[in-house]
N, C-alpha and C positions, 0 to 999 in steps of 0.2 A: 607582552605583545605577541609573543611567538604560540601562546596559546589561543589568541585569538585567529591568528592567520590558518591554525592546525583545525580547529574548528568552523572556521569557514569551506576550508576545502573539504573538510569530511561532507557537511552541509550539501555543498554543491554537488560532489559527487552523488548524496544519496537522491538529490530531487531530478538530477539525470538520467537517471534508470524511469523515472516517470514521463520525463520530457519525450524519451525514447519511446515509451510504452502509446505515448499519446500520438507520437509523428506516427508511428507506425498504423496503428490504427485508422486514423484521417487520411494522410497521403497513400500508402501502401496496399493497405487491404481496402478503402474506401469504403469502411464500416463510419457512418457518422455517431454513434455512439460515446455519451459517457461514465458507461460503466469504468473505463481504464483508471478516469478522476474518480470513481467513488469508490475502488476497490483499495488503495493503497489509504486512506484512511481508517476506511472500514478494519483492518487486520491493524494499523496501528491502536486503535480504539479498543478492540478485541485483546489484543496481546496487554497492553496497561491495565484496562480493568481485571485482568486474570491475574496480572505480576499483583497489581496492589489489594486484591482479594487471598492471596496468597499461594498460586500455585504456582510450580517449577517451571521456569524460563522453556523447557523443553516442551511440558501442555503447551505453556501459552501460546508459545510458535504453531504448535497443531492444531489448536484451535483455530490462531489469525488466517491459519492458511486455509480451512475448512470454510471460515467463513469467507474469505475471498474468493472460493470458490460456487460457494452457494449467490453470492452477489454477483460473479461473474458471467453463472450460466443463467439467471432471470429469474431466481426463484424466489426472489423478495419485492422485483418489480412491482409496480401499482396501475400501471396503467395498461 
């Protein structure tokens, strides 16, 4: 049971940092934008398929961040 309650908070914590990332965006800078929603997938999808293709936790991280940056500033956009 105790493992379950330690893995929900870890959970909630990490989808808070998103929560955050979206308030801000919407209410604060009044960017209606959802790159902030496809950017924290995007580098988790990035960093998996590098772990499970075989490369060190430390690429994969530079990669996911690479690409969250190229998704961030519009360079994949389509429209």
């Amino acid at each position: 049971m105790d493992i379950v309650l330690i893995t929900t908070i870890n959970e909630a914590l990490l989808w808070s940092v998103m929560a955050i990332g979206v308030f801000i965006m919407y209410k604060i800078l009044d960017i209606p934008g959802l790159s902030a929603e496809g950017v924290f997938p995007l580098g988790a999808a990035i960093y998996a398929s590098q772990v499970v293709a075989g490369a060190s936790p430390v690429v994969a991280t530079t990669l996911a961040v690479v690409g969250g940056f190229c998704r961030f500033s519009g360079r994949f956009d389509s429209y």
